[in-house]
C-alpha positions in Angstrom: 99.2 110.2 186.7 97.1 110.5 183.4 99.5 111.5 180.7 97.9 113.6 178.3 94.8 113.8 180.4 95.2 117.8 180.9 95.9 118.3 176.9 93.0 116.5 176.1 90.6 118.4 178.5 91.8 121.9 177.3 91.3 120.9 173.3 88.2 119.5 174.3 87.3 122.7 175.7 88.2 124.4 172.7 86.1 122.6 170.3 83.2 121.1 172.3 80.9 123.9 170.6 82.0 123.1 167.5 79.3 120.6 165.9 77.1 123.6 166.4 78.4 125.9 163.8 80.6 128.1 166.5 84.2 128.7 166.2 86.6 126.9 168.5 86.8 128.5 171.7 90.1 131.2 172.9 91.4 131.0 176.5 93.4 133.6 177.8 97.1 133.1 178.9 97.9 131.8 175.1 95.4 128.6 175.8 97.9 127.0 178.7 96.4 125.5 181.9 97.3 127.6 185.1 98.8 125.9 188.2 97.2 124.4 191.4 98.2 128.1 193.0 96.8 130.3 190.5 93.4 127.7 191.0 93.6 128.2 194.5 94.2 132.0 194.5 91.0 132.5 192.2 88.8 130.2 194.1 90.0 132.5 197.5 89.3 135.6 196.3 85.5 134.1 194.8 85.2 133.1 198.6 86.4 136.2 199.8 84.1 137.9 197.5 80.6 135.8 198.4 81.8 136.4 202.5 81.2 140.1 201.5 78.0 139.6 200.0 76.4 137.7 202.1 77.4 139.6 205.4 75.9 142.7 203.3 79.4 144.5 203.5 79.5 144.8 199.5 75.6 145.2 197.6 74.0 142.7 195.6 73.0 145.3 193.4 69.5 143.1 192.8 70.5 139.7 193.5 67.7 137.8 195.8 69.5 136.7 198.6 66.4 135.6 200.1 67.9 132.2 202.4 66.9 129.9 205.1 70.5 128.5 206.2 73.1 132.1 206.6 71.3 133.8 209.4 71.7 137.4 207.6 69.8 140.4 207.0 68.2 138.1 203.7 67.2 135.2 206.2 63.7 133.6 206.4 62.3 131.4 208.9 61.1 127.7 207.2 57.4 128.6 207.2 58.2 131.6 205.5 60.4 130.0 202.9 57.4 127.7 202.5 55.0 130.8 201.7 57.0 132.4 198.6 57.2 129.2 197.4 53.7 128.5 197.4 53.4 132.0 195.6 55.2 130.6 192.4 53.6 129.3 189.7 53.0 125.6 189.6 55.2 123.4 187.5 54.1 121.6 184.4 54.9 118.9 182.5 58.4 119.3 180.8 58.5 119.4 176.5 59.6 116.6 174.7 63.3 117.1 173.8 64.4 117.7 170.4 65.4 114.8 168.1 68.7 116.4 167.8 69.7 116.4 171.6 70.8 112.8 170.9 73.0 113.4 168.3 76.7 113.0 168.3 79.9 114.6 166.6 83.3 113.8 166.2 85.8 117.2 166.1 89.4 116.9 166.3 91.9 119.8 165.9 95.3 118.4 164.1 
């Protein structure tokens, strides 16, 4: 649908880092994009994977799992929820951004 769309994306994910002083980015399987299967397998087994953690079958090994929507071990009513985050500290007003966020680069690998 997009020829060359899928090239483009990988080198950009090679270099993307680049402006920055850091070497251009390695990808396993020699660099080449994987299949809709192999995407679909991966994002599976991540599911498979969070099911396990959540229902408390694997451990979270110190992950806060503290929630308000899974109805688990972890779960907290609303008014709860409401009380640990009145414990936190209060925001404040975000820092001016660098001058350099705004600037822009042009990498190409040839």
């Amino acid at each position: 649908i997009m020829p060359g769309f899928l090239k483009a994306t990988v080198e950009w994910f090679k270099i993307y880092k680049m402006p920055d002083g850091k070497p251009v980015n390695e990808f396993a399987f020699n660099g080449e994009p994987k299949n809709k299967e192999f995407a679909e397998n991966i994002i599976a087994g991540t599911n498979e994977s969070w099911k396990k953690l959540i229902s408390g079958e694997i451990d979270g090994e110190g992950m806060v799992m503290t929630n308000t929507t899974l109805k688990n071990g972890e779960s907290v009513d609303i008014e709860n929820a409401g009380g640990i985050i009145a414990q936190l500290p209060e925001m404040v007003d975000e820092l001016p951004l660098p001058e350099d966020v705004d600037k822009w680069h042009y990498v190409s690998l040839k």
